[in-house]
ZABA-846551 format. One line per 2 residues: their letters; for each residue x negated, y, z negated of C-alpha. Coordinates in steps of 0.02 Angstrom, whole numbers, plus 32768, in hexadecimal, padded with zeros to 4 digits. Each point is the difference from the previous one (the first is absolute). Example, Ala and Ser with C-alpha at 12.3 -4.5 7.8 and 13.67 -1.06 7.14 Angstrom:
<sites>
as) 7D99/7F1F/7E7A | 7FBB/80AC/8021
</sites>
This chain:
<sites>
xx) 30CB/D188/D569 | 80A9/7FE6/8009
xx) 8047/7F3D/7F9E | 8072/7FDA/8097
xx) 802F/7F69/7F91 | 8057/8071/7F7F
xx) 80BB/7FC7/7FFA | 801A/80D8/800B
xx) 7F83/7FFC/809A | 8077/7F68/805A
xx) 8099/806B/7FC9 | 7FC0/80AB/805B
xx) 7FCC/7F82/80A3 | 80BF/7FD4/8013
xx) 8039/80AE/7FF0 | 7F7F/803F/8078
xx) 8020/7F5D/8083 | 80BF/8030/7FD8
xx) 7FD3/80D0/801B | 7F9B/7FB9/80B9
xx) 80A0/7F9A/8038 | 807E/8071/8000
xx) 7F96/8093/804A | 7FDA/8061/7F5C
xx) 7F82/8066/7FFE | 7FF4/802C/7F3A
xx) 800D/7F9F/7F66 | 801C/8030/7F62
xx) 7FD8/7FC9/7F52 | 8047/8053/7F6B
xx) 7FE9/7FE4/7F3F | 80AF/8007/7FB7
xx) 8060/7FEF/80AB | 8021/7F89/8094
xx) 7FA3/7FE6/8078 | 8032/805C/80AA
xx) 7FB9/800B/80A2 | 8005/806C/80AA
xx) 805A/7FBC/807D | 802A/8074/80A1
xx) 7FD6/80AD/7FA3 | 8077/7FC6/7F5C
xx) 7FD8/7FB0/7F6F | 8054/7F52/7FCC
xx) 7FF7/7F96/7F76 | 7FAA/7F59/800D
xx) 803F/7FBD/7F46 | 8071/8017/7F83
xx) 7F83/7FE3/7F7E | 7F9A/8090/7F90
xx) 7F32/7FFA/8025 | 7FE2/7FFE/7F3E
xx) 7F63/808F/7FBB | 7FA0/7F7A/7FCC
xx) 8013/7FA8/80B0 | 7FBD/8091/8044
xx) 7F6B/8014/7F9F | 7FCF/7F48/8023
xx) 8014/8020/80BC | 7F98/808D/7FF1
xx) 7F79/7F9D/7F9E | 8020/7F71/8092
xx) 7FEA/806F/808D | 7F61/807A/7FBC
xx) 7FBA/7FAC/7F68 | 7FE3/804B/7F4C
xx) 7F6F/8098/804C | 80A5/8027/8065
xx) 8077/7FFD/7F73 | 7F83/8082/7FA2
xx) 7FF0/8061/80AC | 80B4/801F/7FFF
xx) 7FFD/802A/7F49 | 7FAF/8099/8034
xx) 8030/803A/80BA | 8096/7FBE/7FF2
xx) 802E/7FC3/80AF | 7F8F/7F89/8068
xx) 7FDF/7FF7/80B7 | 7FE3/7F59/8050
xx) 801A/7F75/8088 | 8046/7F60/7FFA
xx) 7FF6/7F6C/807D | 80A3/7F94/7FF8
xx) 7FAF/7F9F/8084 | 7F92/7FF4/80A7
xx) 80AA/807E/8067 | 8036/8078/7F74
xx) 7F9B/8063/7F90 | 805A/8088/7F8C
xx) 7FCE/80A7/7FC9 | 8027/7FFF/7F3A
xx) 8005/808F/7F94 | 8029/7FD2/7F42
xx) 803C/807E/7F81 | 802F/8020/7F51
xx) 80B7/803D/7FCD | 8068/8002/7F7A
xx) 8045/7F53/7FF4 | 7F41/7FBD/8025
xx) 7FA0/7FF5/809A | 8058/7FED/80B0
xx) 7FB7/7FCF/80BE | 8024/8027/80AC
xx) 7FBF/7F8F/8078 | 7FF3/8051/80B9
xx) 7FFF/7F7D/808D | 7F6C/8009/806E
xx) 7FF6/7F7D/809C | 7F3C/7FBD/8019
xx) 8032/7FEF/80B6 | 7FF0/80C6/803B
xx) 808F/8028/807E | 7FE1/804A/80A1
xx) 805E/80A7/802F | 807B/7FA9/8073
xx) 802B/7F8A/7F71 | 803E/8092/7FAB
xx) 8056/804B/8084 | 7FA6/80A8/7FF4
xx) 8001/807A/8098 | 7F89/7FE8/8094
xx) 7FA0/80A5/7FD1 | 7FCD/7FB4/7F45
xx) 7F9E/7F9C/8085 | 7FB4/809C/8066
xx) 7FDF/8039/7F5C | 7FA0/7F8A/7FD8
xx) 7F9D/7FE0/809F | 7FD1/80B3/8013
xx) 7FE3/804A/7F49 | 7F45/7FEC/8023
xx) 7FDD/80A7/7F4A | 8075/8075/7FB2
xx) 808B/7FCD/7F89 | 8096/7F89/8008
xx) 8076/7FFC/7F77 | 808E/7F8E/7FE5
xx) 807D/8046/7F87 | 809D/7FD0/7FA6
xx) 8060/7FCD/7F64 | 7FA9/7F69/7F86
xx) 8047/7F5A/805F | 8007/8031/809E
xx) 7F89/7FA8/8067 | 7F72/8088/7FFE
xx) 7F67/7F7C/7FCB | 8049/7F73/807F
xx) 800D/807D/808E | 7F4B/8022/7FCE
xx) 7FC8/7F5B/7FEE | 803C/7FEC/80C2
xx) 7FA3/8089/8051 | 7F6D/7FD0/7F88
xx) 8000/7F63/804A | 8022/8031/80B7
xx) 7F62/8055/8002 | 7FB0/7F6E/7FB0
xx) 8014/7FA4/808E | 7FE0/807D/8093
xx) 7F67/806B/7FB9 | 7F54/7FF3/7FBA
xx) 8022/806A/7F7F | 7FC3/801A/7F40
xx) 80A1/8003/7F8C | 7FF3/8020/7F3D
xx) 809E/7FF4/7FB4 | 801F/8055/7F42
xx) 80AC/7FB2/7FB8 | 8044/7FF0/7F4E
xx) 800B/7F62/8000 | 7FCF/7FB6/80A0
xx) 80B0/7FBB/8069 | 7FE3/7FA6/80B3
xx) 7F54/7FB0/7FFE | 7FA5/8014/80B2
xx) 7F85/7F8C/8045 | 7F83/803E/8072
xx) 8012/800E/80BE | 7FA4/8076/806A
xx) 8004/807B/7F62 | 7FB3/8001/7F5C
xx) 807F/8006/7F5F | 7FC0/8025/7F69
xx) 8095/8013/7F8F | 7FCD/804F/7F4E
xx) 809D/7FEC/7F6F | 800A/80A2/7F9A
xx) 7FD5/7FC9/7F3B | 7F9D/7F57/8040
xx) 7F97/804D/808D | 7FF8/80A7/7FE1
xx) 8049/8091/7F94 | 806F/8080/8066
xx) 8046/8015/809D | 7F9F/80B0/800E
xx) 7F48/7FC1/7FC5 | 8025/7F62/806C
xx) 802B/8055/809B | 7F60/807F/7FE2
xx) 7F93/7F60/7FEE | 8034/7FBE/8098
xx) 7FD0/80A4/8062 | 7F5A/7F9A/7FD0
xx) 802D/7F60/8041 | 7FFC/8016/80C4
xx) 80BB/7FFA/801E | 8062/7FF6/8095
xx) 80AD/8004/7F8F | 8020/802F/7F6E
xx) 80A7/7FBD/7FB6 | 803B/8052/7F5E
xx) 8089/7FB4/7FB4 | 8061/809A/7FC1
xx) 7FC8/80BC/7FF5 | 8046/8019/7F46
xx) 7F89/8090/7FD1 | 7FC5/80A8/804E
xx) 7F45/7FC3/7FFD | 802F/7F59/8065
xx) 8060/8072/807E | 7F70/807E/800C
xx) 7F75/7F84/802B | 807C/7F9F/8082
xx) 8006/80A8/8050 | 7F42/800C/7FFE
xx) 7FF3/7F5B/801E | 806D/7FF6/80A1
xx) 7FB3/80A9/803A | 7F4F/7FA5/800B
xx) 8035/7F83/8079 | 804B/7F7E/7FA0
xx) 80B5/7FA6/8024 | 8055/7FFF/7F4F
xx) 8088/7FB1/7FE7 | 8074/8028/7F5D
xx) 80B5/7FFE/7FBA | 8073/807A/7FA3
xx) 8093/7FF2/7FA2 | 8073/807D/8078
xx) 8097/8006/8050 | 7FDB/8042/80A5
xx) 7F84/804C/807F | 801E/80C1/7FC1
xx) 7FEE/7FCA/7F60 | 7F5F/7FA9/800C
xx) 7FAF/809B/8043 | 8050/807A/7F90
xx) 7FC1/7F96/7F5B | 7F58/7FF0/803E
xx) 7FF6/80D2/801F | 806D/8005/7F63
xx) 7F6F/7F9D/7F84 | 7F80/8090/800E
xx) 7FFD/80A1/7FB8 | 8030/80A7/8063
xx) 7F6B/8024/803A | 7FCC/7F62/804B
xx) 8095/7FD2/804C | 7FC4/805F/80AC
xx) 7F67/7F8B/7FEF | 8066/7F59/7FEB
xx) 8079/8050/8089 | 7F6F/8002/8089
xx) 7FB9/7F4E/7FE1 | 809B/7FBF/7FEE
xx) 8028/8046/80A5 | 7F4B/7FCE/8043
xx) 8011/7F59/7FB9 | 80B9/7FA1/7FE9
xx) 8014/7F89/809B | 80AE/7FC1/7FCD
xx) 8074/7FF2/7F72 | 8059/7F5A/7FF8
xx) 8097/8027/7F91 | 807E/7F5C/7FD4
xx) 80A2/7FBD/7FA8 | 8026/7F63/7FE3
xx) 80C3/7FE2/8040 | 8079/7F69/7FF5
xx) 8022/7FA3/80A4 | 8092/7FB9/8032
xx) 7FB4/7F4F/7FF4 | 7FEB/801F/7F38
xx) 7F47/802C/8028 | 7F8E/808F/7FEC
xx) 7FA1/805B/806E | 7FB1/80AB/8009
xx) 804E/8087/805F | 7F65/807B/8031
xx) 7FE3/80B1/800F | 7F57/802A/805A
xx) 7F9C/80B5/8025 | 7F6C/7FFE/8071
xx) 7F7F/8088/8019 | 802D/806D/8087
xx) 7FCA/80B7/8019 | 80C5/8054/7FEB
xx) 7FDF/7F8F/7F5F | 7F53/802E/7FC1
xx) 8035/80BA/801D | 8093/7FF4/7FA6
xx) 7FA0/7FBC/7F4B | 7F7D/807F/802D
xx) 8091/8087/8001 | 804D/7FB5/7F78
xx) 8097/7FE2/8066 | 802B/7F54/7FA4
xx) 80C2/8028/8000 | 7FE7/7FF1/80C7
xx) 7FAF/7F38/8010 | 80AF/7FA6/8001
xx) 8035/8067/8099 | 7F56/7FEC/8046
xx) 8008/7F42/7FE8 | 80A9/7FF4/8065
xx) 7FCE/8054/8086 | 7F56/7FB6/8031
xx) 8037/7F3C/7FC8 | 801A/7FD7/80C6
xx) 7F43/8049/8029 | 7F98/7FC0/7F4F
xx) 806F/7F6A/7FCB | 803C/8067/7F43
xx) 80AC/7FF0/7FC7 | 804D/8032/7F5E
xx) 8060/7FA5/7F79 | 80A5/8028/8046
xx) 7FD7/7FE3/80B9 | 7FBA/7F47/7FD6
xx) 80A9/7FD5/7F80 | 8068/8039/809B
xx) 7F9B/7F77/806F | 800E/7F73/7F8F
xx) 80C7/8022/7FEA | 8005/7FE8/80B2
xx) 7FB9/7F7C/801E | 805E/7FAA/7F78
xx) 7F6F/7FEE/7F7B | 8048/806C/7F6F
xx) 80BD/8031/7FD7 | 803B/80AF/8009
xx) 8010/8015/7F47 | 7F42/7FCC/7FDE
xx) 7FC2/8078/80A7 | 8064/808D/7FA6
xx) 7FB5/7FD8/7F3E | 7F4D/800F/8048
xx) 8010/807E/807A | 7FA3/80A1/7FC6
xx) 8081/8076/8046 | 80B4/7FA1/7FF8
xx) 8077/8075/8054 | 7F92/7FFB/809E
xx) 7FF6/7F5A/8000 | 8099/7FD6/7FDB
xx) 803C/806A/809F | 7F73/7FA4/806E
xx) 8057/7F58/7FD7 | 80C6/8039/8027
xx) 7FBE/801D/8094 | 7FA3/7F56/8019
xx) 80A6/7FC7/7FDB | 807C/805E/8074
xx) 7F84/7FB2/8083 | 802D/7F5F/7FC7
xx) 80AB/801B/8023 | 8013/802B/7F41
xx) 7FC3/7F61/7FC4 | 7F85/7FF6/7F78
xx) 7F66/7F93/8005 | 8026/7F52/7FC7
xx) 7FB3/7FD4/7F46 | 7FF6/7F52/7FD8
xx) 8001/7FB5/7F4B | 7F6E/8015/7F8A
xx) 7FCF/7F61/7FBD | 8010/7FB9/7F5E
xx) 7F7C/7FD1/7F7F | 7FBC/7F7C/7FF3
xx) 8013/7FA7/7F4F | 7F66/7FCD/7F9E
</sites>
């Protein structure tokens, strides 16, 4: 139980109000060091002040009590939540280091936004509506939206089907309450082991959906397969850059011999890959920019062929018909229509020269004017 009247407890509330008012979206807490926070993608210090070792300690004792103290003694790092108040919970993972024990604090919003609040392409919404089984992935660095894009498309469903949903996250993030579904969220280390022997168990628990919060291990990715080839929806995320990627890790995580195997369900079984970057808009915001695959025959041959190298091509050419688009097609979009600068479409485009071609011509259309970038704003001081 956490002693919310600990002076250290008040202290972390102001940095986390202070992280929620200026946009942040991390903060963090080091032993031996200021104290900085994310704001728009870059960290920023919030004092000029050192967070002493023994500080840290007796925040640590604050926040999970002496059992968690001796917990960390011997794994080290610790994985929980923490509710600053009835709109913002935060994802907290708490670790040793050299100088003592430091904390990152991940903002999480109770309220769960809707896809159009995040400005995510019409098709995440097809997606979606239609996935009925098979396998959706949603894939991308640490940080860049991946569980919030999730948690909206979780939550979409909630509210339009009757539908069993079990949920397996480490920890648990947005917090759903029942509509027309059934969520039963499970915490890895609190409600159940591992993200493999969890997702097994609920073969037994008459799902609908499965959501897994990350494939990490061969064994989790094996019985997703199996899982999505016996009718289920699952849902899961994965820490790559792209489309092509995502399928060619997958194939890549099994031996020689099976990878024919994993290269027919995959092909029987992946409904769309939801790839996404996180990009700076002109407004000093952030905002994902989105590549997305769908399932498609030319597509399914192609992973059964092992034609990978072929999917971006693919992806161009049947966006008008099936609603995909790649990284580069989607950065060129937003720098039209104002919502990112050239400089930050050409840092996150996947193949620059191309893209940087694309836009000189956007801008010899314009009459050779560039797309008006307004000021970012300034911080707000604590």
């Amino acid at each position: 139980m956490v002693n919310r009247e600990h002076p250290l407890v008040k202290r972390l509330d102001r940095f986390l109000e202070f992280l929620i008012e200026n946009g942040g979206s991390d903060l963090h807490i080091k032993a031996g060091a200021e104290t900085r926070g994310r704001i728009n993608g870059s960290l920023t210090k919030f004092t000029k002040t050192v967070f002493s070792e023994e500080d840290s300690l007796e925040l640590t004792r604050a926040l999970v009590g002496d059992s968690g103290i001796d917990e960390l003694q011997v794994r080290k790092s610790l994985d929980f939540s923490y509710a600053l108040n009835k709109d913002y919970r935060f994802r907290v993972n708490l670790f040793k280091q050299i100088n003592g024990i430091s904390f990152v604090f991940r903002a999480i919003p109770t309220s769960i936004p809707t896809i159009d609040d995040l400005k995510l392409p019409e098709v995440i919404k097809k997606i979606t509506d239609e996935s009925m089984r098979g396998l959706v992935l949603i894939t991308g660095p640490t940080g860049s939206g991946k569980t919030t894009t999730i948690a909206s498309m979780i939550n979409r469903i909630n509210h339009s089907r009757l539908s069993h949903i079990v949920s397996i996250e480490d920890p648990v993030e947005f917090v759903y309450n029942d509509s027309k579904c059934i969520i039963n969220q499970r915490s890895i280390g609190e409600d159940c082991n591992t993200f493999s022997d969890s997702l097994r168990a609920a073969l037994r628990e008459d799902p609908d959906i499965i959501f897994v919060g990350e494939m990490r291990d061969l064994e989790t990715i094996d019985t997703a397969l199996h899982a999505a080839e016996t009718g289920h929806l699952v849902l899961s995320t994965l820490h790559t850059v792209d489309a092509k990627e995502t399928i060619n890790r997958i194939v890549s995580m099994f031996g020689s011999k099976e990878q024919e195997r994993v290269r027919l369900s995959l092909a029987s079984v992946l409904e769309a890959v939801i790839s996404q970057r996180l990009v700076l808009t002109t407004d000093g915001k952030r905002r994902a920019a989105v590549e997305v695959l769908r399932k498609t025959v030319r597509i399914k041959d192609m992973i059964l062929e092992n034609r990978i190298h072929e999917i971006t091509d693919a992806m161009k050419e049947s966006g008008d018909s099936y609603g995909m688009q790649t990284f580069d097609e989607h950065l060129l979009e937003l720098y039209r229509d104002g919502i990112i600068s050239r400089e930050e479409a050409l840092d996150k485009s996947t193949i620059r020269s191309d893209l940087d071609l694309a836009i000189k011509n956007v801008i010899a259309e314009r009459g050779g004017n560039q797309i008006n970038e307004d000021n970012i704003p300034k911080l707000k001081e604590l």
